[in-house]
PDB file of N, CA, C and O in Angstrom:
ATOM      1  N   UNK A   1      -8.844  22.239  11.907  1.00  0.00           N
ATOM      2  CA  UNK A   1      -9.103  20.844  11.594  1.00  0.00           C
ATOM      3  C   UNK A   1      -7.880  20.300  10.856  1.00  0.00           C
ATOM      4  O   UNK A   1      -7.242  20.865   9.967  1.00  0.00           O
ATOM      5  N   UNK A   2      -7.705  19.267  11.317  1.00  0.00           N
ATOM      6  CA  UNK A   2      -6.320  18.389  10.400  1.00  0.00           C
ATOM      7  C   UNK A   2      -6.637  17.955   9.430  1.00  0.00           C
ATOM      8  O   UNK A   2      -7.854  17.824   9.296  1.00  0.00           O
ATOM      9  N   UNK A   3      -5.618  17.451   8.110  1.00  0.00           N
ATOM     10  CA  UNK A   3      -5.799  17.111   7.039  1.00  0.00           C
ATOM     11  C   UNK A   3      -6.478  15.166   7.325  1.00  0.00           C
ATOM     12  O   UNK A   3      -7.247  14.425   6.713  1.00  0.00           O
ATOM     13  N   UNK A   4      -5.706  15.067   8.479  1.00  0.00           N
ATOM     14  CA  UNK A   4      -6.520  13.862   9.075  1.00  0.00           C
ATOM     15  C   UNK A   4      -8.426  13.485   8.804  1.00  0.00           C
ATOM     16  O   UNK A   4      -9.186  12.697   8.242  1.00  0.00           O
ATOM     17  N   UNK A   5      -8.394  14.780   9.726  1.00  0.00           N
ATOM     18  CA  UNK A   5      -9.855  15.125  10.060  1.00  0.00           C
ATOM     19  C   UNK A   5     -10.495  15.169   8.573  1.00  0.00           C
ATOM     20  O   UNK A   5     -11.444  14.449   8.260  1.00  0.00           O
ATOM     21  N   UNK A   6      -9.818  16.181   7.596  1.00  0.00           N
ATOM     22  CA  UNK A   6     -10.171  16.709   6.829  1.00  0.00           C
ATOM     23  C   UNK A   6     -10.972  15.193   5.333  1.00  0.00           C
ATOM     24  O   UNK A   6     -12.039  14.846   4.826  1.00  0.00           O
ATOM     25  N   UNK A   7      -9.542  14.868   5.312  1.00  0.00           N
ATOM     26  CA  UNK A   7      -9.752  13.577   4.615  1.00  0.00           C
ATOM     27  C   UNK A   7     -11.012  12.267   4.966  1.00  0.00           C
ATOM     28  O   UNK A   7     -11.492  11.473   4.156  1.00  0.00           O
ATOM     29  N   UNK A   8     -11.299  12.395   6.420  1.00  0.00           N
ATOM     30  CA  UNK A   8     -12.212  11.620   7.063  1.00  0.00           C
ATOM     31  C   UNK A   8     -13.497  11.811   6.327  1.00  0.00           C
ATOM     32  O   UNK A   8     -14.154  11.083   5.584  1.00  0.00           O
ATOM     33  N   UNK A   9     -13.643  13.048   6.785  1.00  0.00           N
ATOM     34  CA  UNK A   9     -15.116  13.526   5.875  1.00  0.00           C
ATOM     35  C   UNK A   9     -15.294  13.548   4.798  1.00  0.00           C
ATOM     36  O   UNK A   9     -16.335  13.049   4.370  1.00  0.00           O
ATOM     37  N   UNK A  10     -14.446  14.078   4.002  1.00  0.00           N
ATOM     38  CA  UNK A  10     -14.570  13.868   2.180  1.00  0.00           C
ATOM     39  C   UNK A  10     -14.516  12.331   2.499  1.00  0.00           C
ATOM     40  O   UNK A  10     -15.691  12.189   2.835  1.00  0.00           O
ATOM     41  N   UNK A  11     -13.799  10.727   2.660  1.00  0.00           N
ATOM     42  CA  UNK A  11     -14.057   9.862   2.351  1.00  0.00           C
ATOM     43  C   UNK A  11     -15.460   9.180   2.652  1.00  0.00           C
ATOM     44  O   UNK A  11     -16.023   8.386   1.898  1.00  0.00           O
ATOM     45  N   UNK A  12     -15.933   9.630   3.894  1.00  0.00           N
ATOM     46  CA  UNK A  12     -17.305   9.394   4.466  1.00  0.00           C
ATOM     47  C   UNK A  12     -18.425  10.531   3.508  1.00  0.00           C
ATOM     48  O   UNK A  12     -19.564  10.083   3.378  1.00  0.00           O
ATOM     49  N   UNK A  13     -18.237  11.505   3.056  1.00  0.00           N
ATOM     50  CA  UNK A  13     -19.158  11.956   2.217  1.00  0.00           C
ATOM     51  C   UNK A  13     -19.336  11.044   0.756  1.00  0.00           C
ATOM     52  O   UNK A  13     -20.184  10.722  -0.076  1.00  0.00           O
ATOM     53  N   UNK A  14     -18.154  10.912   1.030  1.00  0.00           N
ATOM     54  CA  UNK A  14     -17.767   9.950  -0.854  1.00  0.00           C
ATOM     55  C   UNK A  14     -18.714   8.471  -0.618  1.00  0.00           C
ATOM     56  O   UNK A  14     -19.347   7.931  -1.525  1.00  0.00           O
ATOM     57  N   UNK A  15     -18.670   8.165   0.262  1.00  0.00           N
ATOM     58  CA  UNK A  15     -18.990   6.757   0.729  1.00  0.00           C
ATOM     59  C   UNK A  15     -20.903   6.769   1.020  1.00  0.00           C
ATOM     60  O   UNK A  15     -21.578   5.740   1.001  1.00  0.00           O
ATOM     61  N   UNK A  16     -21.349   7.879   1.218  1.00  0.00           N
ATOM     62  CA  UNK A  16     -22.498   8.618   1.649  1.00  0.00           C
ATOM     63  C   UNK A  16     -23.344   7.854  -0.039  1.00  0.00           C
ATOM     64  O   UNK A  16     -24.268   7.050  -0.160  1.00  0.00           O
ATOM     65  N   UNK A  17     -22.559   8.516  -0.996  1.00  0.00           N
ATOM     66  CA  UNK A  17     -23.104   8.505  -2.341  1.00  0.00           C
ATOM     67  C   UNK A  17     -23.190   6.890  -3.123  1.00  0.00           C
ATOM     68  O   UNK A  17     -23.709   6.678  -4.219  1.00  0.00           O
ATOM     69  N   UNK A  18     -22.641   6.029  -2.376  1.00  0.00           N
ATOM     70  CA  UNK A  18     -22.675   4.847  -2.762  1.00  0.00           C
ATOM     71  C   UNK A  18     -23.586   4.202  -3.196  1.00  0.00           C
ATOM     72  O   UNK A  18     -24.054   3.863  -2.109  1.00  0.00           O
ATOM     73  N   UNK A  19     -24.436   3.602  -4.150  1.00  0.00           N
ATOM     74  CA  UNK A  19     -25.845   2.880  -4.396  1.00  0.00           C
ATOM     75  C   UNK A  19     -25.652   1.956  -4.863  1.00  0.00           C
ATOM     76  O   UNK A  19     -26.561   1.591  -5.608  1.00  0.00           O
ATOM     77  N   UNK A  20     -24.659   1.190  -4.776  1.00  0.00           N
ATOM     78  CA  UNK A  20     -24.415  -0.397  -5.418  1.00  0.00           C
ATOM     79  C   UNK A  20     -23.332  -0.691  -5.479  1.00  0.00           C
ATOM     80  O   UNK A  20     -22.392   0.095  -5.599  1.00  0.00           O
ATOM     81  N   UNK A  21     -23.251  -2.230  -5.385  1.00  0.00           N
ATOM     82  CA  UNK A  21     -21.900  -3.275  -5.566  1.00  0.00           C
ATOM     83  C   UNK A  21     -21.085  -1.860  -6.475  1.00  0.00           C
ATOM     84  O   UNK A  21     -20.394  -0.991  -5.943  1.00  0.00           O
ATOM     85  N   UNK A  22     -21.479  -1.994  -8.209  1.00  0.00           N
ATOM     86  CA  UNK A  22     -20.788  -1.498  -9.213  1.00  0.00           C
ATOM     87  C   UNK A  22     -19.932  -0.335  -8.357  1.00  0.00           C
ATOM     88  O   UNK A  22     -18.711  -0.455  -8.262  1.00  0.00           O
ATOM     89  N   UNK A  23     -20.505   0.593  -7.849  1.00  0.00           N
ATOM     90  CA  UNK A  23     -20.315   1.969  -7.331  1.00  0.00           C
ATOM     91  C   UNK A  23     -19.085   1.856  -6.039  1.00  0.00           C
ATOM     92  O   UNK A  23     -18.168   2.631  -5.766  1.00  0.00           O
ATOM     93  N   UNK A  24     -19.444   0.743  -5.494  1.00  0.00           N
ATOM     94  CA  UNK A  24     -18.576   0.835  -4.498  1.00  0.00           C
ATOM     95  C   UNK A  24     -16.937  -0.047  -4.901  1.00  0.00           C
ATOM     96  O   UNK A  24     -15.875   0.200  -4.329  1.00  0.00           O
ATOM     97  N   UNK A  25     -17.073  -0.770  -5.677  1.00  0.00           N
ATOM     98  CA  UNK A  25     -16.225  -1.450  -6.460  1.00  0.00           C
ATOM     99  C   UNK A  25     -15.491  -0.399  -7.386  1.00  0.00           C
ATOM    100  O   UNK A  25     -14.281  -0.619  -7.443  1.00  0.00           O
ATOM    101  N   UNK A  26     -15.886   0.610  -8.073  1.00  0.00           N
ATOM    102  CA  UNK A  26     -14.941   1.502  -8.835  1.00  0.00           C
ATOM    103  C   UNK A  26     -14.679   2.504  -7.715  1.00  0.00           C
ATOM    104  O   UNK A  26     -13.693   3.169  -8.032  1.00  0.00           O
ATOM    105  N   UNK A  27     -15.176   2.885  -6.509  1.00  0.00           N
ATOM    106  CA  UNK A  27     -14.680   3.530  -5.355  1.00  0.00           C
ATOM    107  C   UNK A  27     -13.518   3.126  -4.757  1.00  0.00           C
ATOM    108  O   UNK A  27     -12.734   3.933  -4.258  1.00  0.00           O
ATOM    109  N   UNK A  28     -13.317   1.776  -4.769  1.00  0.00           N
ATOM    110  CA  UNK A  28     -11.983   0.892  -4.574  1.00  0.00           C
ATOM    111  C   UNK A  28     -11.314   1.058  -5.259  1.00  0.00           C
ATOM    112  O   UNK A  28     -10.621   2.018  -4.923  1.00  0.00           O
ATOM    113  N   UNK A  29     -11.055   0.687  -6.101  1.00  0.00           N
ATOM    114  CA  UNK A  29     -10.398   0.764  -7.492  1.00  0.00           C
ATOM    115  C   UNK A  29      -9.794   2.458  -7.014  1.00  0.00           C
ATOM    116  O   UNK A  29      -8.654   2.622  -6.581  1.00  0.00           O
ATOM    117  N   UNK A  30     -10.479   3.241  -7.137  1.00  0.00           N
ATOM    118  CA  UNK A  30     -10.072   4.882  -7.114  1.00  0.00           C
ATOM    119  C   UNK A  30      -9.035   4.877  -6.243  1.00  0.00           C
ATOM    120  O   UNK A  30      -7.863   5.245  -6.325  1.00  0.00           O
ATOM    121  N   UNK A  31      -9.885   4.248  -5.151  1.00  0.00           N
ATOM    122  CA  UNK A  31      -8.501   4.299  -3.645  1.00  0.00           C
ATOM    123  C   UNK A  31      -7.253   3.499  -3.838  1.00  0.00           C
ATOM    124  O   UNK A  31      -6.173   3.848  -3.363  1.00  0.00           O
ATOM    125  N   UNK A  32      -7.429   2.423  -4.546  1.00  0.00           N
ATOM    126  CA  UNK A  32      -6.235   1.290  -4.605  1.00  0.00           C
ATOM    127  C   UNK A  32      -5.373   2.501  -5.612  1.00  0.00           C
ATOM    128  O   UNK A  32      -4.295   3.041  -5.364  1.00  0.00           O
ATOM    129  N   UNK A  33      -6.196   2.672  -6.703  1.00  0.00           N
ATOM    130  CA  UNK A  33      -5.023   3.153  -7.635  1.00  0.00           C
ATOM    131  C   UNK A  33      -4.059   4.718  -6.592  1.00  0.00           C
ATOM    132  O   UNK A  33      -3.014   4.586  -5.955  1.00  0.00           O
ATOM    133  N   UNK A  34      -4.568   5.538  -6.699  1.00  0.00           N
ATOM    134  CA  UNK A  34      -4.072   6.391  -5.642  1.00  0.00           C
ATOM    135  C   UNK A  34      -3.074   6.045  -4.438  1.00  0.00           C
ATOM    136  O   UNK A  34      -2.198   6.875  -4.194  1.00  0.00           O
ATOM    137  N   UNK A  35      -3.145   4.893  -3.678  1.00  0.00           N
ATOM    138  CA  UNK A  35      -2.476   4.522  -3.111  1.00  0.00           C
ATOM    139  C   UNK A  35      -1.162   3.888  -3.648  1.00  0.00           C
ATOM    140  O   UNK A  35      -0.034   3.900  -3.155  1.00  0.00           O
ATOM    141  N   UNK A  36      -1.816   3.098  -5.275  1.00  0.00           N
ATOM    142  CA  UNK A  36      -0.612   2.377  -5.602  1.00  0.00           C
ATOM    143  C   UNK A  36       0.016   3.308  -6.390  1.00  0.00           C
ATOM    144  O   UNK A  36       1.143   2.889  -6.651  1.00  0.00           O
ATOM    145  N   UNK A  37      -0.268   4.762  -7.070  1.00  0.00           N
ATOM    146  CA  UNK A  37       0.350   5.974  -7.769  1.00  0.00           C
ATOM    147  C   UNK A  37       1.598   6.456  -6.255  1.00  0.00           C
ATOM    148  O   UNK A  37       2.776   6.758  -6.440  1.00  0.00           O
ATOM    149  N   UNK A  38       0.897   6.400  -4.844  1.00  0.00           N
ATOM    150  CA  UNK A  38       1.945   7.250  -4.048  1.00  0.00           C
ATOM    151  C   UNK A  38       2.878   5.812  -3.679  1.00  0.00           C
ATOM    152  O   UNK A  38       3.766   6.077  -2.868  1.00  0.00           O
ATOM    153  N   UNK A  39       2.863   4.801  -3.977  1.00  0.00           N
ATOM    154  CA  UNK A  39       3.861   3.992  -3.852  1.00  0.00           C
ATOM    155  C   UNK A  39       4.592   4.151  -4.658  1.00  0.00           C
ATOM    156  O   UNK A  39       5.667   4.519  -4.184  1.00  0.00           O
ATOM    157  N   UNK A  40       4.602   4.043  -6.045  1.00  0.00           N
ATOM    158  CA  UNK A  40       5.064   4.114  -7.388  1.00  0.00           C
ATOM    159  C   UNK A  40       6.159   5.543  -6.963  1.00  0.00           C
ATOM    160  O   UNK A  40       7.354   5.253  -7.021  1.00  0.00           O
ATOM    161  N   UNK A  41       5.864   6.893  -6.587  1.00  0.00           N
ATOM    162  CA  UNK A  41       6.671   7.884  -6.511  1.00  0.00           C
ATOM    163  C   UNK A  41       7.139   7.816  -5.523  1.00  0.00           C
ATOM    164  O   UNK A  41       7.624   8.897  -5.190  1.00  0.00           O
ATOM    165  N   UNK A  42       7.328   6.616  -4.419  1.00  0.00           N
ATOM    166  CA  UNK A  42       8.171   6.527  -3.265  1.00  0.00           C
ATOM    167  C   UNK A  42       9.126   5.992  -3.951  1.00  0.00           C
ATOM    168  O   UNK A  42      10.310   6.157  -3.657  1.00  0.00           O
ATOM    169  N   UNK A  43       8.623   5.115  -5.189  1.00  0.00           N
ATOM    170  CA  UNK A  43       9.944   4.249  -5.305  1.00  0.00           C
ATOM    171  C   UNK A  43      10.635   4.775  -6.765  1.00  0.00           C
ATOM    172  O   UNK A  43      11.583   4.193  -7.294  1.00  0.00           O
ATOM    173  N   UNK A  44      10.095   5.773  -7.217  1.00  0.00           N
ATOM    174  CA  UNK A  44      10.853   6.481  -8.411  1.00  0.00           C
ATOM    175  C   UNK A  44      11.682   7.333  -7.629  1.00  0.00           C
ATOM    176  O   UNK A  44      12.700   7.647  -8.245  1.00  0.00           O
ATOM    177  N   UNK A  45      11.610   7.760  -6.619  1.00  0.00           N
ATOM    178  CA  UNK A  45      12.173   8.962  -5.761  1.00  0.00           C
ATOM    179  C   UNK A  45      13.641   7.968  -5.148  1.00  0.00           C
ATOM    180  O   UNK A  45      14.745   8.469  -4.932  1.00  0.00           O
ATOM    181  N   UNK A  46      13.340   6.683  -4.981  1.00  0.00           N
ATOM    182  CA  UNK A  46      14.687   5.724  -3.978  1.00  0.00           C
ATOM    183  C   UNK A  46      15.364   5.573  -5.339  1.00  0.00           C
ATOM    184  O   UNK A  46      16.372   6.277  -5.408  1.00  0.00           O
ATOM    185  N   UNK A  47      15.129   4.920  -6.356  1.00  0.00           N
ATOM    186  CA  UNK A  47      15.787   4.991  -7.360  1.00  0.00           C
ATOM    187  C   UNK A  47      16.338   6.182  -8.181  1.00  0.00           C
ATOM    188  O   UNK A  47      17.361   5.980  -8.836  1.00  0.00           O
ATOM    189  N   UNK A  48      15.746   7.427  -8.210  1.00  0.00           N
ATOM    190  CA  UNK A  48      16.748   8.925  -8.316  1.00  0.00           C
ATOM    191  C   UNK A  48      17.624   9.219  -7.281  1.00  0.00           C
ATOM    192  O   UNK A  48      18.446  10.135  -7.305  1.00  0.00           O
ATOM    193  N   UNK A  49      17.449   8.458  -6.393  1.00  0.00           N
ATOM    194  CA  UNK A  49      18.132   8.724  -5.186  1.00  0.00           C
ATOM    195  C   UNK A  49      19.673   8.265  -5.236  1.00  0.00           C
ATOM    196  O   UNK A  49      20.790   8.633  -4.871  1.00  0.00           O
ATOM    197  N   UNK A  50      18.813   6.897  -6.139  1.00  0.00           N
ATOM    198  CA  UNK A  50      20.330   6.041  -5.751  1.00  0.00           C
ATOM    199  C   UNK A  50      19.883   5.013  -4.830  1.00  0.00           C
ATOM    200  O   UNK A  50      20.527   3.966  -4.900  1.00  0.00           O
ATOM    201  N   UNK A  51      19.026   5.049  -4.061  1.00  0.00           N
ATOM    202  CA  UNK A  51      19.054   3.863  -3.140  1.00  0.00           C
ATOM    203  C   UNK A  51      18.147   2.413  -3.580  1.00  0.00           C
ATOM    204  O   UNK A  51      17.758   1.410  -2.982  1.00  0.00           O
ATOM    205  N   UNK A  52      18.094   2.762  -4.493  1.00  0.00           N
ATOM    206  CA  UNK A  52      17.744   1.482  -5.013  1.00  0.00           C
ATOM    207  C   UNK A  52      18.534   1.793  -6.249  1.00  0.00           C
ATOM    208  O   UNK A  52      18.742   2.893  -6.762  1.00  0.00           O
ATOM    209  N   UNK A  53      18.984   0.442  -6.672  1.00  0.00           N
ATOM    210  CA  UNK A  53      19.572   0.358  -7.940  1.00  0.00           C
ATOM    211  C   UNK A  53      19.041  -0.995  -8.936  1.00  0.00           C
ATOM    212  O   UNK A  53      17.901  -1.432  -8.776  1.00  0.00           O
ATOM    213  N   UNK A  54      20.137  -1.706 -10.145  1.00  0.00           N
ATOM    214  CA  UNK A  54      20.091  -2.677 -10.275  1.00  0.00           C
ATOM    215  C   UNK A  54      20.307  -3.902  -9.182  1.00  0.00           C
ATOM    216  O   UNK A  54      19.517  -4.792  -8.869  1.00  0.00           O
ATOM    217  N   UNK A  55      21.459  -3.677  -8.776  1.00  0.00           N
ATOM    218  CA  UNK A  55      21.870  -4.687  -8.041  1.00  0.00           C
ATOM    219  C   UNK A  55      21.006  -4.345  -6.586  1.00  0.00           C
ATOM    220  O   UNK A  55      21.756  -5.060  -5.923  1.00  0.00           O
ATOM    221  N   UNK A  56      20.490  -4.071  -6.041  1.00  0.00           N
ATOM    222  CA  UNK A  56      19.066  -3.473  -5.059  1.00  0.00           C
ATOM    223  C   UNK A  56      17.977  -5.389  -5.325  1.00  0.00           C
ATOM    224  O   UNK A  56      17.749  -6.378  -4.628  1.00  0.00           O
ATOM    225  N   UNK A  57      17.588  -4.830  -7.010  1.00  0.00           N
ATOM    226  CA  UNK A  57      16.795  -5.568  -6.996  1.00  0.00           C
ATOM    227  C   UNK A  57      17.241  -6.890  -7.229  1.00  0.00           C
ATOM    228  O   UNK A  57      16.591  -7.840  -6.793  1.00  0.00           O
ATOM    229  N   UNK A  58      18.260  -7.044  -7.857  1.00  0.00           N
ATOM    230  CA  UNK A  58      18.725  -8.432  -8.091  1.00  0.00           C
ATOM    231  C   UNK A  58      18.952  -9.117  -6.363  1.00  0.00           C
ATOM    232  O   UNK A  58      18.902 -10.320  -6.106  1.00  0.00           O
ATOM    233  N   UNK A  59      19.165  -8.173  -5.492  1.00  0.00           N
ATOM    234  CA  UNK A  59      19.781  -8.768  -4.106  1.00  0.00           C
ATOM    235  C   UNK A  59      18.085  -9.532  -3.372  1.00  0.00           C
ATOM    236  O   UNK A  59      17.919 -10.593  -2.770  1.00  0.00           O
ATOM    237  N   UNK A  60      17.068  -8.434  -3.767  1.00  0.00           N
ATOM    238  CA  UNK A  60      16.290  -8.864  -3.299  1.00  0.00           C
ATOM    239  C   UNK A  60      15.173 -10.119  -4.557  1.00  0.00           C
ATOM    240  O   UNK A  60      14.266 -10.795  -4.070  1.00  0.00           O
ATOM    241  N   UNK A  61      15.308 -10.144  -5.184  1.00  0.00           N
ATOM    242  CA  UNK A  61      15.302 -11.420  -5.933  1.00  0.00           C
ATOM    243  C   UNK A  61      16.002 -12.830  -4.832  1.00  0.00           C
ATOM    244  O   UNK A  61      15.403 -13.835  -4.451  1.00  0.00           O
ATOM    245  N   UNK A  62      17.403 -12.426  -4.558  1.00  0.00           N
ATOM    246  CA  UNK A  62      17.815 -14.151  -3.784  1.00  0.00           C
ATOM    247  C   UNK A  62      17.666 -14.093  -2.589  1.00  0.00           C
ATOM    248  O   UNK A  62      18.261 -14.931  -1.912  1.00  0.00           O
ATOM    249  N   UNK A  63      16.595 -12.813  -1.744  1.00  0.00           N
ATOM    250  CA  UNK A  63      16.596 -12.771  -0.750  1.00  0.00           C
ATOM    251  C   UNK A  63      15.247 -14.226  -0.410  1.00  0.00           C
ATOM    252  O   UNK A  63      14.309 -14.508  -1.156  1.00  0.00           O
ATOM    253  N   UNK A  64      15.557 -14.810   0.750  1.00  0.00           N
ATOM    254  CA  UNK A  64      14.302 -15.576   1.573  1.00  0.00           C
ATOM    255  C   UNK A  64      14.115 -15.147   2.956  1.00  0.00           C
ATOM    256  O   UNK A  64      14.748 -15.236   4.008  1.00  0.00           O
ATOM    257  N   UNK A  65      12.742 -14.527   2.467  1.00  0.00           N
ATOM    258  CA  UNK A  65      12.336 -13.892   3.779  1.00  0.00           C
ATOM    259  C   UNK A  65      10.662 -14.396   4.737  1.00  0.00           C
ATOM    260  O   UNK A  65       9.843 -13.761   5.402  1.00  0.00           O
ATOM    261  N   UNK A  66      10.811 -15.868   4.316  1.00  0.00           N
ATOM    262  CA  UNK A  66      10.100 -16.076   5.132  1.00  0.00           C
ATOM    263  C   UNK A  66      10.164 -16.462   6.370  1.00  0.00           C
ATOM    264  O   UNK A  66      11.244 -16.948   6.708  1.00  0.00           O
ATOM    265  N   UNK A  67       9.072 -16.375   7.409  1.00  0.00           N
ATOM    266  CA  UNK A  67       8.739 -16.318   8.343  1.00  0.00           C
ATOM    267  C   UNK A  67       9.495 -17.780   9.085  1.00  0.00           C
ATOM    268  O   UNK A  67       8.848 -17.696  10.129  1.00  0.00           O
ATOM    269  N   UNK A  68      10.234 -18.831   9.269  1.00  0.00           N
ATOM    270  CA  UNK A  68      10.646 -20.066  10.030  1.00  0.00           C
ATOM    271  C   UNK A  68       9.168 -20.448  10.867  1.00  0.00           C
ATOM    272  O   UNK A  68       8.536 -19.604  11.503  1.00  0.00           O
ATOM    273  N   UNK A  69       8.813 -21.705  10.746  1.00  0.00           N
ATOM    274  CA  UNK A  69       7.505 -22.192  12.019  1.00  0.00           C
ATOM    275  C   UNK A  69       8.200 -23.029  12.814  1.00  0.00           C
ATOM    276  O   UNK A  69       8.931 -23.988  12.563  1.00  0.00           O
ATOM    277  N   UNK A  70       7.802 -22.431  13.970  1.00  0.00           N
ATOM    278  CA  UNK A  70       8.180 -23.172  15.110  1.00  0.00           C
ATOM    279  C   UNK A  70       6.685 -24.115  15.570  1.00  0.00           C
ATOM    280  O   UNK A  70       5.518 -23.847  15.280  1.00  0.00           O
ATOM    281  N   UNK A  71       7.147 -25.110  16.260  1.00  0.00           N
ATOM    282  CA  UNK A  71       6.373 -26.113  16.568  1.00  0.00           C
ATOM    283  C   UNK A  71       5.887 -25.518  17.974  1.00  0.00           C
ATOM    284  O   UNK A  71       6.508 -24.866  18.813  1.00  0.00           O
ATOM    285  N   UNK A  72       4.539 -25.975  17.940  1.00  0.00           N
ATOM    286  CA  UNK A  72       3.562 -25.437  19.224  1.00  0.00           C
ATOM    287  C   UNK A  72       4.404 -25.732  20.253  1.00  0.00           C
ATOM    288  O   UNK A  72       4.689 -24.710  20.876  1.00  0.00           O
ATOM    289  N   UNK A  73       5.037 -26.946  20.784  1.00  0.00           N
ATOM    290  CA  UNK A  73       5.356 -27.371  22.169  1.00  0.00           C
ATOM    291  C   UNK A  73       6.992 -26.432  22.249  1.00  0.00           C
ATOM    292  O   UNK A  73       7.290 -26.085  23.391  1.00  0.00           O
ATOM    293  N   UNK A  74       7.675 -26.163  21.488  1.00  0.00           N
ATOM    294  CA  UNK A  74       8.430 -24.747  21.150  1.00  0.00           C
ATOM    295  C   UNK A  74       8.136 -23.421  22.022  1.00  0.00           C
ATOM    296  O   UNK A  74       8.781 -23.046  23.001  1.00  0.00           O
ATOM    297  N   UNK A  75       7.066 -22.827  21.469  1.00  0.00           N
ATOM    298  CA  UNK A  75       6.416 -21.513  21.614  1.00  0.00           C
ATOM    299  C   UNK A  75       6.685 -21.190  22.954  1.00  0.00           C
ATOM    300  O   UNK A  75       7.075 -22.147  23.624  1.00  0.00           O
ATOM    301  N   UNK A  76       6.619 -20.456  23.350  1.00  0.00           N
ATOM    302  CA  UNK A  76       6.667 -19.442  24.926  1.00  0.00           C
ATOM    303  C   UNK A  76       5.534 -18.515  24.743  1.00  0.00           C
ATOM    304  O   UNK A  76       5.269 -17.685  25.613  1.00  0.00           O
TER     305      UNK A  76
END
């Protein structure tokens, strides 16, 4: 069985035990934080790296990266 697989079931057993808003709301919370802990050591790891620096973030500070709208009669 894959860690895929594996993870499926512990989250669906976890989810099994649920009995209310409260319960399922600090179940979130559990997952968000966890997710936002393995972001956090992606980006302590680019910055030991070197690939992110000061000037990294200052660049992306004057970056504009939004999306341009094109007008419907435009579109393809």
């Amino acid at each position: 069985m894959s860690y895929n697989e594996l993870a499926r079931l512990e989250v669906l057993s976890a989810i099994n035990s649920i009995n209310s808003m409260a319960e399922l709301q600090a179940f979130k919370d559990v997952i968000a934080r966890f997710f936002a802990q393995r972001a956090q050591q992606g980006i302590d790891a680019l910055w030991e790296n070197g690939k992110i620096t000061p000037d990294t973030i200052e660049a992306w500070g004057e970056e504009h990266m939004r999306t341009p709208y094109r007008h419907a009669e435009n579109r393809s």
